[in-house]
N, CA, C and O atoms as CSV, one atom per row, in Angstrom:
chain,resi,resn,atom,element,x,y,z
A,1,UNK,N,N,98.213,49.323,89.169
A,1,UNK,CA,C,98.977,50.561,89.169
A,1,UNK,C,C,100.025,50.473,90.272
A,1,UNK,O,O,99.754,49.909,91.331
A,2,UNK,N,N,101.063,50.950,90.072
A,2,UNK,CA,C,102.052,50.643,90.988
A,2,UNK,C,C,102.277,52.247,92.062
A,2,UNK,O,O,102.184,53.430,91.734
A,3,UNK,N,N,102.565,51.659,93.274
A,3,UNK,CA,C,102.782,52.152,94.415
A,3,UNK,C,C,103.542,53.678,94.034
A,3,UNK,O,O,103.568,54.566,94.886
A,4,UNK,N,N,104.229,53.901,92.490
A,4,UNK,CA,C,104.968,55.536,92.663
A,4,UNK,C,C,103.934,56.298,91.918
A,4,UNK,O,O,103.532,57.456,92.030
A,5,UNK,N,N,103.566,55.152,90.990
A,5,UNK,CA,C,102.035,56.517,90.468
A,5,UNK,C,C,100.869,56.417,90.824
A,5,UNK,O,O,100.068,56.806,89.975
A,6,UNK,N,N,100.428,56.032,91.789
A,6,UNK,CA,C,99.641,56.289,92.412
A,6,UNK,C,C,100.291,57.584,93.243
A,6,UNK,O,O,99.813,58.717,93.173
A,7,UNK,N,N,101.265,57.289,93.908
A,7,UNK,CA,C,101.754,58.785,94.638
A,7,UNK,C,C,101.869,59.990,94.115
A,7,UNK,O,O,101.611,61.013,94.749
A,8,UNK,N,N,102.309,59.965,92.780
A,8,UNK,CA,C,102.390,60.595,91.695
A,8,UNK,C,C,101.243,61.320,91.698
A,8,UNK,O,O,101.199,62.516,91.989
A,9,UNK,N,N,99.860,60.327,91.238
A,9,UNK,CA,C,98.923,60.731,90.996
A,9,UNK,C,C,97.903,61.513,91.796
A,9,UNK,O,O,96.910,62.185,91.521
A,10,UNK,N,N,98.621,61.114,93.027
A,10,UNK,CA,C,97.878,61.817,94.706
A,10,UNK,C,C,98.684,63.167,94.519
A,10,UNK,O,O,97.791,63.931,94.151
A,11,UNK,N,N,99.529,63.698,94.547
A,11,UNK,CA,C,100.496,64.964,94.109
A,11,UNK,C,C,99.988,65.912,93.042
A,11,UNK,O,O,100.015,67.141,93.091
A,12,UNK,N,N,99.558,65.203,92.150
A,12,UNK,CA,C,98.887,65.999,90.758
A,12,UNK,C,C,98.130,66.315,91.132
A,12,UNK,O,O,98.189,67.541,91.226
A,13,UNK,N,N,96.633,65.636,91.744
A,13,UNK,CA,C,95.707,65.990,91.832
A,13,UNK,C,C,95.531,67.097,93.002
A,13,UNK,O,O,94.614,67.915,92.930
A,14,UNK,N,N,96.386,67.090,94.012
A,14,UNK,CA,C,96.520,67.874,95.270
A,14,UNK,C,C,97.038,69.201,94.715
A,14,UNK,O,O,96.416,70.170,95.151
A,15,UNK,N,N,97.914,69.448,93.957
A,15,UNK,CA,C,98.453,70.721,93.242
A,15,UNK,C,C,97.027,71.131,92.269
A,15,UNK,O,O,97.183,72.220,91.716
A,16,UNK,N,N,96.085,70.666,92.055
A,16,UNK,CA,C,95.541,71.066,91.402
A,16,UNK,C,C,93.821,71.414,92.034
A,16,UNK,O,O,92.795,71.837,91.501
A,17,UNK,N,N,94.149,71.026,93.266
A,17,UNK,CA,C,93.024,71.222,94.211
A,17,UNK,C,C,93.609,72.732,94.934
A,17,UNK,O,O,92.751,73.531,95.311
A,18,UNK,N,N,94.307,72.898,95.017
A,18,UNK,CA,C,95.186,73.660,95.644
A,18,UNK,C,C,95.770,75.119,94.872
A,18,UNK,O,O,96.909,75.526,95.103
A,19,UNK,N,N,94.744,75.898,93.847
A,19,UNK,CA,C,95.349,76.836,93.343
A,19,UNK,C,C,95.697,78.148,93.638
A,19,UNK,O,O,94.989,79.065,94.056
A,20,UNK,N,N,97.345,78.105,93.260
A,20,UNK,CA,C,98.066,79.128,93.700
A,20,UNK,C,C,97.302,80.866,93.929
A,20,UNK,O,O,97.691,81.552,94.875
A,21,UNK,N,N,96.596,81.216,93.292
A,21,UNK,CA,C,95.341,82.150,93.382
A,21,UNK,C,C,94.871,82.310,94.775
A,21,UNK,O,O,94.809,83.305,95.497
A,22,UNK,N,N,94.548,81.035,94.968
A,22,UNK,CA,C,93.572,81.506,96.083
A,22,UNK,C,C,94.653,80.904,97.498
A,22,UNK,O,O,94.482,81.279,98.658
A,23,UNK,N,N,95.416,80.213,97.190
A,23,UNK,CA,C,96.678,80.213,98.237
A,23,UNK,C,C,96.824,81.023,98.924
A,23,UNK,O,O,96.537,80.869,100.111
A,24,UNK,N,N,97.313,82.168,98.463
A,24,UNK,CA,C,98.138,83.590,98.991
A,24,UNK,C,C,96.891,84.781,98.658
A,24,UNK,O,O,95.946,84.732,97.871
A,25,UNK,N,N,97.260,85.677,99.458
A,25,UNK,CA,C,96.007,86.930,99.176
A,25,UNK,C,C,96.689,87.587,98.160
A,25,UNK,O,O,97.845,87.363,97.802
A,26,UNK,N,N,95.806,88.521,97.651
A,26,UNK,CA,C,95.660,88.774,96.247
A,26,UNK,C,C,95.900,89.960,96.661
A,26,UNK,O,O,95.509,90.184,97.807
A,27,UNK,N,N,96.575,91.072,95.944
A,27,UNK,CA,C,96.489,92.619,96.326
A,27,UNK,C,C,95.454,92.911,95.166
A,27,UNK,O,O,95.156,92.370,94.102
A,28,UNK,N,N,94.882,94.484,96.170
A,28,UNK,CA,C,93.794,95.325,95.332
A,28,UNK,C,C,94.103,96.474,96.142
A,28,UNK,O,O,94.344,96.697,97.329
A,29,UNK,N,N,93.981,97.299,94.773
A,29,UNK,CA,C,94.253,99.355,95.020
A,29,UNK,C,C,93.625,99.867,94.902
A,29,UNK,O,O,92.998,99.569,93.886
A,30,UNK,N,N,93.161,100.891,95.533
A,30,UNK,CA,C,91.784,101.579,95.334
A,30,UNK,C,C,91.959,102.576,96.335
A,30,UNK,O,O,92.745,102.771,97.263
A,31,UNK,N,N,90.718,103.283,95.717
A,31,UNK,CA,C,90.078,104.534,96.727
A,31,UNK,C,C,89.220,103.991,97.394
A,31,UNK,O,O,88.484,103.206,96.795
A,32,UNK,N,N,89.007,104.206,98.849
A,32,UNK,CA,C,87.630,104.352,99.920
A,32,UNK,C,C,87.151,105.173,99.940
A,32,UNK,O,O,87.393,106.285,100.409
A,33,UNK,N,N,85.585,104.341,98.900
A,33,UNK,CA,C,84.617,105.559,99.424
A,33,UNK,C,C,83.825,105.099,100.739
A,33,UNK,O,O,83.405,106.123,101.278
A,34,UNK,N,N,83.576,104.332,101.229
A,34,UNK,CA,C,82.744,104.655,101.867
A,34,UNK,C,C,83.012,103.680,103.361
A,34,UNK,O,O,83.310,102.513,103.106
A,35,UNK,N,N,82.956,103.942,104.477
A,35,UNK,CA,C,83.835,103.118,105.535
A,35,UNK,C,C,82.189,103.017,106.654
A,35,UNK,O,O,81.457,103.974,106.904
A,36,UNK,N,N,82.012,101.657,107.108
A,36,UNK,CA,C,80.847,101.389,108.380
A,36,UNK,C,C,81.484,100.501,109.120
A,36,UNK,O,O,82.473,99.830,108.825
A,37,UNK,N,N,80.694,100.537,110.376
A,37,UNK,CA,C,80.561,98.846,111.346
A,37,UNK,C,C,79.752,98.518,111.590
A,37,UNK,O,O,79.199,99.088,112.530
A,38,UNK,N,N,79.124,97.465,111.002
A,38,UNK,CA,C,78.296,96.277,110.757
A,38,UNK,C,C,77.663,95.708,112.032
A,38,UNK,O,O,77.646,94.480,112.117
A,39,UNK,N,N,77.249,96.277,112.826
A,39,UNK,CA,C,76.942,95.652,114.929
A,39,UNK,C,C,76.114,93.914,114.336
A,39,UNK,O,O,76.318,92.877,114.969
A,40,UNK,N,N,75.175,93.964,112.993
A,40,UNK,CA,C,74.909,93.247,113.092
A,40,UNK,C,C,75.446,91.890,112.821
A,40,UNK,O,O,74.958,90.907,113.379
A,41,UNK,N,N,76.499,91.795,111.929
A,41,UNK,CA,C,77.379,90.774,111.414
A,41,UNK,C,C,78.508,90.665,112.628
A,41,UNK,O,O,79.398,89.820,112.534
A,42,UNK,N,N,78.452,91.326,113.476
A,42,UNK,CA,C,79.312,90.916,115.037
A,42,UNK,C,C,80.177,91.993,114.624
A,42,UNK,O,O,81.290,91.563,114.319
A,43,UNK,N,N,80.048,93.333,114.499
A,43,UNK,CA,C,80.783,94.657,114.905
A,43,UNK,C,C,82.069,94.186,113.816
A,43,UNK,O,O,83.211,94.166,114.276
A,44,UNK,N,N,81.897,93.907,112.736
A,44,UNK,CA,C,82.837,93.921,111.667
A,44,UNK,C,C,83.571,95.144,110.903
A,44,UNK,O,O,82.758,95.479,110.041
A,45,UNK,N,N,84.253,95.640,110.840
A,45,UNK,CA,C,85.091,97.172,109.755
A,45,UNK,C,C,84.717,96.664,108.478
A,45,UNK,O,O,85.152,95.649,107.933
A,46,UNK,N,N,83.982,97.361,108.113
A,46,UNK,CA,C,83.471,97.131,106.386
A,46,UNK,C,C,84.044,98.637,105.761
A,46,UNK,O,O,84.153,99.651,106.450
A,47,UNK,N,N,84.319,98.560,104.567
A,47,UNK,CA,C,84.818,99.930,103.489
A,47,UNK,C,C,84.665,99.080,102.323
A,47,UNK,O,O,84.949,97.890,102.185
A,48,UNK,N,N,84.159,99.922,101.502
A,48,UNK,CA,C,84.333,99.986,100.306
A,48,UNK,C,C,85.161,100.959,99.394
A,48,UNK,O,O,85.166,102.189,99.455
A,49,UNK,N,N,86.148,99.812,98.179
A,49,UNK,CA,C,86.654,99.891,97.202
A,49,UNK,C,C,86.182,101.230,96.397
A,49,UNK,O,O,85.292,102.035,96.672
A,50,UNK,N,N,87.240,101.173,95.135
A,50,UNK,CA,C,86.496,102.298,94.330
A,50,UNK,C,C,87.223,100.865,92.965
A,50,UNK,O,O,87.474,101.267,91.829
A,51,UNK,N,N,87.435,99.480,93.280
A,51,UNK,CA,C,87.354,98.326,92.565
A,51,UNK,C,C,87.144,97.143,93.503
A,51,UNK,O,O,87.440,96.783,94.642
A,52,UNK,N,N,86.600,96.801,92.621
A,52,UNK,CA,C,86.023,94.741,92.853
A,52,UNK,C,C,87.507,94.292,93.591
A,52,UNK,O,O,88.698,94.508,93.364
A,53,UNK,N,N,86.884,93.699,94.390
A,53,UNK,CA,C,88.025,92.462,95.108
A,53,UNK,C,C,88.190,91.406,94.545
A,53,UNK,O,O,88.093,91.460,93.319
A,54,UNK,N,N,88.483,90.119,95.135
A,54,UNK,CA,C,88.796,88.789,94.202
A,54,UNK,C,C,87.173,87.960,94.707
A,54,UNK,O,O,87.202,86.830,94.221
A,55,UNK,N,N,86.470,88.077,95.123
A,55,UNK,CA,C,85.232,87.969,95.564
A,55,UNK,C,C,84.147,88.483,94.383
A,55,UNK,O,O,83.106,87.872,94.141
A,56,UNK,N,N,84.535,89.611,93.746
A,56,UNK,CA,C,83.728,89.885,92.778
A,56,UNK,C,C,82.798,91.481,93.081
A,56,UNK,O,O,82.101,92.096,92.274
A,57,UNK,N,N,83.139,91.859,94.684
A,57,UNK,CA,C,82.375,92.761,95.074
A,57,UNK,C,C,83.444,93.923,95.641
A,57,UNK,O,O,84.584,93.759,96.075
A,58,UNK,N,N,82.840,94.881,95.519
A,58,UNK,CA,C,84.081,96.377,96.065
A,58,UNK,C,C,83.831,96.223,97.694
A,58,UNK,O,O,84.587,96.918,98.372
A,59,UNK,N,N,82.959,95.481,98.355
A,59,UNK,CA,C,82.929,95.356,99.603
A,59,UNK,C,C,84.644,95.079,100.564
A,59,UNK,O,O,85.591,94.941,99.789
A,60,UNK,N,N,84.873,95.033,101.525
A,60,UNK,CA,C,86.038,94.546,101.948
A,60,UNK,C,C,85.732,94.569,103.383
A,60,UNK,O,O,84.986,95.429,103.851
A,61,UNK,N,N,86.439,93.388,104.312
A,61,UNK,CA,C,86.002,93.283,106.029
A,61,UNK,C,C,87.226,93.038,106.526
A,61,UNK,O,O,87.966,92.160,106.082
A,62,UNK,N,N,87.513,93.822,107.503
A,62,UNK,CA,C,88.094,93.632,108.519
A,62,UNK,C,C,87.760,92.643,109.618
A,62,UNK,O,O,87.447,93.281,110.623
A,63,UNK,N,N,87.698,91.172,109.847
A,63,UNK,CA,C,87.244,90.610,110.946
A,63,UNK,C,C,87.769,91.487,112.014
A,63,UNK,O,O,88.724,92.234,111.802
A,64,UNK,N,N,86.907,91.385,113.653
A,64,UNK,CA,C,87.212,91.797,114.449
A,64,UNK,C,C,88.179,90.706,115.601
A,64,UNK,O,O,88.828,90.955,116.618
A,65,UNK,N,N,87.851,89.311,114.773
A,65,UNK,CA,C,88.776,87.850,115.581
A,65,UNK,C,C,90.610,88.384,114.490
A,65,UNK,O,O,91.662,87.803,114.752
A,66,UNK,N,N,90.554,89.164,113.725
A,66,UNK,CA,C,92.218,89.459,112.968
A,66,UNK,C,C,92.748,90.023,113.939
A,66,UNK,O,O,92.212,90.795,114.734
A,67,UNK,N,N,94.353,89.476,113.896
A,67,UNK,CA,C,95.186,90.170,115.127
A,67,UNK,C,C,95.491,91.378,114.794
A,67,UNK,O,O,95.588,92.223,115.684
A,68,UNK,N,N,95.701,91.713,113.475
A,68,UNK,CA,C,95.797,93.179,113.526
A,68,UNK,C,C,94.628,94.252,112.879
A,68,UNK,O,O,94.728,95.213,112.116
A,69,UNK,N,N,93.774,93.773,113.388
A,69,UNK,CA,C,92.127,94.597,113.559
A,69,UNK,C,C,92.644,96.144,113.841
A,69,UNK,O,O,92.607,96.946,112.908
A,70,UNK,N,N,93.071,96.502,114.991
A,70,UNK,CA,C,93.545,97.920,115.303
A,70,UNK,C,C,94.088,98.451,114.101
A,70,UNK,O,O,93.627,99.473,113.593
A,71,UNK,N,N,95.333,97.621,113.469
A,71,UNK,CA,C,96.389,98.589,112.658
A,71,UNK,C,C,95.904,98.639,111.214
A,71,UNK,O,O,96.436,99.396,110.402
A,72,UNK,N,N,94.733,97.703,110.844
A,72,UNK,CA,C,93.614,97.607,109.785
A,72,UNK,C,C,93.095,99.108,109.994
A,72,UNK,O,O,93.361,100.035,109.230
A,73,UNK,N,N,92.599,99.165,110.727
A,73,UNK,CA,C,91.157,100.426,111.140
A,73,UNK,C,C,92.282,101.769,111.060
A,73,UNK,O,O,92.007,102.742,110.356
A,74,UNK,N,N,93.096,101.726,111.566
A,74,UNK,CA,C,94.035,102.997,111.234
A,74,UNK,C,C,94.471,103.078,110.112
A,74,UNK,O,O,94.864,104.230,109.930
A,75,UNK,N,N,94.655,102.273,108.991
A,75,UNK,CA,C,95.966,102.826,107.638
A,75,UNK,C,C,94.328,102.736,106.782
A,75,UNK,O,O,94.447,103.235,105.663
A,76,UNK,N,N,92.826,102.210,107.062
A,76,UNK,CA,C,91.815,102.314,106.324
A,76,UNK,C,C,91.422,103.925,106.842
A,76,UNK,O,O,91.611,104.676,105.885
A,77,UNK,N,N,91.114,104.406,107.611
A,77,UNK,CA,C,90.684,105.409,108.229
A,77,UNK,C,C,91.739,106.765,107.966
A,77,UNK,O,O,91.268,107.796,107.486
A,78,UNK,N,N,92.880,106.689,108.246
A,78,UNK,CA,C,94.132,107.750,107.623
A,78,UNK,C,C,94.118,107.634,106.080
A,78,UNK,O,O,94.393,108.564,105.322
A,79,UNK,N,N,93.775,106.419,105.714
A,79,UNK,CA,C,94.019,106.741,103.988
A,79,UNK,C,C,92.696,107.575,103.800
A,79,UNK,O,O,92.975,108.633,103.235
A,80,UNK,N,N,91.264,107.457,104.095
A,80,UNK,CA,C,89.971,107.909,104.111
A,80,UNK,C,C,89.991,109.305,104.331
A,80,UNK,O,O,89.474,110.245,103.727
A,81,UNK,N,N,90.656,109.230,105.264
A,81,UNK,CA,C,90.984,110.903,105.714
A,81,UNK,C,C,91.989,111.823,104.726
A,81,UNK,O,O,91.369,112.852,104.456
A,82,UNK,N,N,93.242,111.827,104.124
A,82,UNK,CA,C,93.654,111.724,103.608
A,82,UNK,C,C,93.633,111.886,101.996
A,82,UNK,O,O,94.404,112.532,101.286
A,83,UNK,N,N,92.469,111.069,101.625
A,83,UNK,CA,C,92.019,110.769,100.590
A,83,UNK,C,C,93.162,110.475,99.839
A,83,UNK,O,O,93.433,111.204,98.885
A,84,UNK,N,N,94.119,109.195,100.215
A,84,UNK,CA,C,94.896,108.327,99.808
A,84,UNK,C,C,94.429,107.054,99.342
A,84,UNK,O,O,93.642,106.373,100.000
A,85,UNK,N,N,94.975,106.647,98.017
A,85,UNK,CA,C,94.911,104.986,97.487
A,85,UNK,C,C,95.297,104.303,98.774
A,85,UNK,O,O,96.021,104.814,99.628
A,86,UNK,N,N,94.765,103.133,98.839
A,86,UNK,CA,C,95.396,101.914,99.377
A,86,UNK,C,C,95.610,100.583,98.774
A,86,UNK,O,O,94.980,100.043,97.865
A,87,UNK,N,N,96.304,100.292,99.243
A,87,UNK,CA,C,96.968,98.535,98.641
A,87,UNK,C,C,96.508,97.572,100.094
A,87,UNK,O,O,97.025,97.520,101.210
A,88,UNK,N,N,95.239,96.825,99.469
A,88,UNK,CA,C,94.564,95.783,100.280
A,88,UNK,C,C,94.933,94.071,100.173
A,88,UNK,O,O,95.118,93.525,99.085
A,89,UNK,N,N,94.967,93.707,100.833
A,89,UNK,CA,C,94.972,92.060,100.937
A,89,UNK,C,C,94.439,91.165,101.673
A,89,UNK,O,O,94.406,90.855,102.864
A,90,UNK,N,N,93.701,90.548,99.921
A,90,UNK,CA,C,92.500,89.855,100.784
A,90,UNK,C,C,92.977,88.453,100.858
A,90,UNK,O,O,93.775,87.840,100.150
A,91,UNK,N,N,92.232,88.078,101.972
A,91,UNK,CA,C,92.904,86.257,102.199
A,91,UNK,C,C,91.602,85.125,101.805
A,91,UNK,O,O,91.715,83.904,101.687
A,92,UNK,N,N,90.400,85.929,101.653
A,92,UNK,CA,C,89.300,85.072,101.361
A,92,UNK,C,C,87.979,85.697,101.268
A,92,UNK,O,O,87.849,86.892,101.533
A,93,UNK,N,N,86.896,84.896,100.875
A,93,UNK,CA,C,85.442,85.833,100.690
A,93,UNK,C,C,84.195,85.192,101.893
A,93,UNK,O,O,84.064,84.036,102.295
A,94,UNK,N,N,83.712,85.940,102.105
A,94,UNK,CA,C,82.554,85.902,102.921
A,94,UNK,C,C,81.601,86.275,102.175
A,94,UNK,O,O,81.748,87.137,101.309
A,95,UNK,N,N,80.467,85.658,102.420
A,95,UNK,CA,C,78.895,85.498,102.226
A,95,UNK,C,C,78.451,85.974,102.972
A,95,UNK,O,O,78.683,85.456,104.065
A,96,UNK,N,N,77.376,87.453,103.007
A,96,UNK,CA,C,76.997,87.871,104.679
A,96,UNK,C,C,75.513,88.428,103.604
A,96,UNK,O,O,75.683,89.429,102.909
A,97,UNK,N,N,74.164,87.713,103.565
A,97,UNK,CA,C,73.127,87.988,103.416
A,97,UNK,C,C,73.233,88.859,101.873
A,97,UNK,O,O,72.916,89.981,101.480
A,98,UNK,N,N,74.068,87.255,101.096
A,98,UNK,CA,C,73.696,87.273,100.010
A,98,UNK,C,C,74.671,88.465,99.561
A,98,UNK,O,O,74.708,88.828,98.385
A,99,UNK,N,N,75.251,88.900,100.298
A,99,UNK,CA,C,76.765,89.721,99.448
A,99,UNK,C,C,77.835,89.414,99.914
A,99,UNK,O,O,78.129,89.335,101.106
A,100,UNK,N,N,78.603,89.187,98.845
A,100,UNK,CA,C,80.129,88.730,99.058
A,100,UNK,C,C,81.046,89.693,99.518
A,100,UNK,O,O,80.889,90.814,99.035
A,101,UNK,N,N,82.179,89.516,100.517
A,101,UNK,CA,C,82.593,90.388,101.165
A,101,UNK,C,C,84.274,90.127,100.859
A,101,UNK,O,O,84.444,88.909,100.922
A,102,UNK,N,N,85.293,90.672,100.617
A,102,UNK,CA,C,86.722,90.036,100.751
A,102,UNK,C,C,86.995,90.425,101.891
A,102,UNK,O,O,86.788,91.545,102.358
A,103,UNK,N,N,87.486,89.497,102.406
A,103,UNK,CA,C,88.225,89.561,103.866
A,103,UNK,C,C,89.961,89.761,103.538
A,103,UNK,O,O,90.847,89.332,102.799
A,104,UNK,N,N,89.754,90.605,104.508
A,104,UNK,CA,C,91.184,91.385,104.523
A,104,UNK,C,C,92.339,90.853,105.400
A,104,UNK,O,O,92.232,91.055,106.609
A,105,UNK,N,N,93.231,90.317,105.028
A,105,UNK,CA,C,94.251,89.873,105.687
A,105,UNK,C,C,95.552,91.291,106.290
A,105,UNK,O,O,96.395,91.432,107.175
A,106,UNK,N,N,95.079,91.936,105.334
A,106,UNK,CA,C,96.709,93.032,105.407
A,106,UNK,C,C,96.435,93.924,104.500
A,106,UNK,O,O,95.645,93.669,103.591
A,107,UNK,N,N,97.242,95.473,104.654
A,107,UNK,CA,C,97.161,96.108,103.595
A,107,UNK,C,C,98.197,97.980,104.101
A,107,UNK,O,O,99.111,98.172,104.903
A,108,UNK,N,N,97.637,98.709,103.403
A,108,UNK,CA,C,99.312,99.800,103.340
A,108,UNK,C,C,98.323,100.779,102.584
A,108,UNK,O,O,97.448,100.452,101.783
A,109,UNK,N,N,98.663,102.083,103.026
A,109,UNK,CA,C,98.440,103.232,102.521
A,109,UNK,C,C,99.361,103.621,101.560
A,109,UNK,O,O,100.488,103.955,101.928
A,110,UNK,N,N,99.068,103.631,100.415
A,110,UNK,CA,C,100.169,104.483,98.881
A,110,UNK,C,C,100.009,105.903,99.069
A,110,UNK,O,O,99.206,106.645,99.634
A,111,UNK,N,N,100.970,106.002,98.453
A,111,UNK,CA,C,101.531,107.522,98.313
A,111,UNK,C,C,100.792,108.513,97.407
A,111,UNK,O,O,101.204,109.668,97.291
């Protein structure tokens, strides 16, 4: 096999290890019903959806290591209050004792 398809073939397979899906966070809209902090999973912002994330579960986490942890806990908590939709974005899923969690990268209170 010659030296361009093999490169070729390293490219294909890398685009295809690599799907665009799970690349970029996914938006999800919903109502919060229900908002905790977790002391035992290391003082995590947990709320739940009023829909499934890309994880499969209405769960959703705020890590407390995210740089914008603060401005998370405010547009989740004002929409709660409020009783405003929000537009969430998750960047990935967590496993925390057998329930899947989407981790939240970013997200915005709707109108």
């Amino acid at each position: 096999m010659s030296f361009k398809k093999v490169v070729l073939s390293t490219f294909a397979l890398a685009a295809l290890a690599v799907s665009p899906a799970h690349a970029q966070p996914a938006e999800f809209n919903g109502t919060i019903l229900k908002i905790w902090n977790e002391a035992t999973s290391g003082s995590e912002f947990i709320f739940t959806l009023s829909v499934n994330g890309r994880c499969g579960t209405p769960h959703f986490q705020v890590s407390r290591s995210s740089t914008n942890y603060q401005e998370m806990m405010a547009i989740v908590l004002a929409a709660f209050t409020a009783n405003k939709p929000v537009g969430i974005y998750v960047a990935s899923c967590r496993n925390y004792q057998g329930i899947s969690r989407n981790i939240v990268s970013h997200g915005y209170v709707s109108k």
